[in-house]
C-alpha positions in Angstrom: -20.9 -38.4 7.8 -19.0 -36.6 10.1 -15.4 -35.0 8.9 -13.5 -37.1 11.7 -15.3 -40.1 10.3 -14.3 -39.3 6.9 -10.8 -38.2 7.1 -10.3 -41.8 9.1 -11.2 -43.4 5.9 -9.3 -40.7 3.6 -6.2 -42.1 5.6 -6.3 -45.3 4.8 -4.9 -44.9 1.6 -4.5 -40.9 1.1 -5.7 -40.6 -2.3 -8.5 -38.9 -3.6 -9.7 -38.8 -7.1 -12.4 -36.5 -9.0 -11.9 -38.5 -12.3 -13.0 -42.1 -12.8 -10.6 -42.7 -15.6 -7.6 -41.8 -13.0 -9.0 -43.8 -9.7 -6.2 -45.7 -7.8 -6.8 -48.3 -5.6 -8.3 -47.6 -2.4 -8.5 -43.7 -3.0 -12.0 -41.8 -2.2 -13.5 -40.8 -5.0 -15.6 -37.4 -4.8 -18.2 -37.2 -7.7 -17.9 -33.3 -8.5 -20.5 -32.0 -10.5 -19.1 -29.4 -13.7 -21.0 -27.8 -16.6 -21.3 -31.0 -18.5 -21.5 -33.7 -16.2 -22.9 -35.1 -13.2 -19.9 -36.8 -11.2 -22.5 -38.6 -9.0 -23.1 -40.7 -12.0 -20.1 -42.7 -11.9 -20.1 -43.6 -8.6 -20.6 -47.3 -9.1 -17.8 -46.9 -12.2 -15.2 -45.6 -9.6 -15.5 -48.4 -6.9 -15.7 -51.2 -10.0 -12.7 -49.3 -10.7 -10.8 -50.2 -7.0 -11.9 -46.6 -5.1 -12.5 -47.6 -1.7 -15.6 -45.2 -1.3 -17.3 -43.1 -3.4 -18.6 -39.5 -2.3 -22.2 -38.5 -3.3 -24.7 -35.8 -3.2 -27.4 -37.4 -5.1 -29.6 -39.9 -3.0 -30.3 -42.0 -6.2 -26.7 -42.6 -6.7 -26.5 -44.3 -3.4 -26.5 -47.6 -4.1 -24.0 -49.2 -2.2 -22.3 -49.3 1.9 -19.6 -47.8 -0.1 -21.3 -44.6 -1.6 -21.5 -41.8 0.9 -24.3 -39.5 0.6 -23.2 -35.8 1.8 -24.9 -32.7 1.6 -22.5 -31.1 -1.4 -19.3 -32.7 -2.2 -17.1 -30.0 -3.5 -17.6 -28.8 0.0 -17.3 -32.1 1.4 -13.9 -31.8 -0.1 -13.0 -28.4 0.7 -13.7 -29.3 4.6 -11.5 -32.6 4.3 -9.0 -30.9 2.7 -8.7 -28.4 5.5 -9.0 -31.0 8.3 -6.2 -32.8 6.6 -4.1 -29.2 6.4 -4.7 -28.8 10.0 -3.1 -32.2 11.2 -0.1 -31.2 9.4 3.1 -29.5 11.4 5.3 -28.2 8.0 5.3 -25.0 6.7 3.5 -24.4 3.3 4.8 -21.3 1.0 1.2 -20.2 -0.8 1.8 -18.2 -4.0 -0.3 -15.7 -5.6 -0.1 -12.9 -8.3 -0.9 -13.0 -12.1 2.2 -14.3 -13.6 5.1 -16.9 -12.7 3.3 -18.3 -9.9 4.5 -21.7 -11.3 7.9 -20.5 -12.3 8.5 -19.0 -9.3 6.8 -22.8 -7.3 9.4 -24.2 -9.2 12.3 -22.4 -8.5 11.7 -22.4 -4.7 11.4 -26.2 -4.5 14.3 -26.5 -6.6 16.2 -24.8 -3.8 14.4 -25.6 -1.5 15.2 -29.5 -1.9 18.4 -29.4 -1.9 18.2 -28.9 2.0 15.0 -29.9 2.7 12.5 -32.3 2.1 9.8 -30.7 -0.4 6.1 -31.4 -1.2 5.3 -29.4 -4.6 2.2 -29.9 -6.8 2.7 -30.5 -10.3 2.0 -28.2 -12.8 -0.4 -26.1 -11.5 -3.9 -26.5 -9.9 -5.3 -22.8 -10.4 -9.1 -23.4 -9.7 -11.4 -23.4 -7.1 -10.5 -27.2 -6.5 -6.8 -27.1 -6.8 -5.8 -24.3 -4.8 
């Protein structure tokens, strides 16, 4: 499936979820793989669960019009992810460092807000996912 194709699907609800147990309703659901488990796996679980579409890259685990089979799906993400970036006009403050990079994320939307309207991740997301 084509990114265009994909994103038009992605906003229809603009969720996403890696984790069956958090899956809202009509989200896309992107079975990552990790050191002990196989995300493609609970495909089926995440539509029974109300994901609109579940993302694949296991043949076998396409059982369904609503599983997606795609060559690697962390990078399936990363791709939608940056389509999605690019369609978007705001600014975005990236932080990096060490130390206090969620401090510091905290303090600048605190500020921030009370002018403008803020978008801010909670917590942080420092992996290869998140960020």
């Amino acid at each position: 499936m084509n990114i265009e194709k994909l994103y038009t699907l992605y906003t229809q609800s603009y969720k996403v979820s890696t984790d069956t147990r958090k899956i809202t309703q009509g989200c896309l659901f992107f079975a990552l793989k990790g050191a002990n488990f196989n995300g493609n796996q609970f495909a089926e679980e995440a539509l029974k669960k109300g994901a609109a579409y579940a993302i694949v890259d296991e043949k076998v685990y396409q059982t369904s019009p609503n599983i997606i089979l795609v060559d690697d799906v962390l990078t399936t993400l990363q791709t939608l992810a940056t389509y999605h970036r690019k369609q978007l006009t705001v600014p975005i403050i990236g932080l990096t460092g060490s130390n206090g990079k969620t401090t510091t994320k905290e303090l600048i939307n605190a500020v921030l807000s009370t002018t403008y309207k803020v978008c801010a991740t909670k917590g942080n997301l420092n992996n290869h996912i998140g960020v």
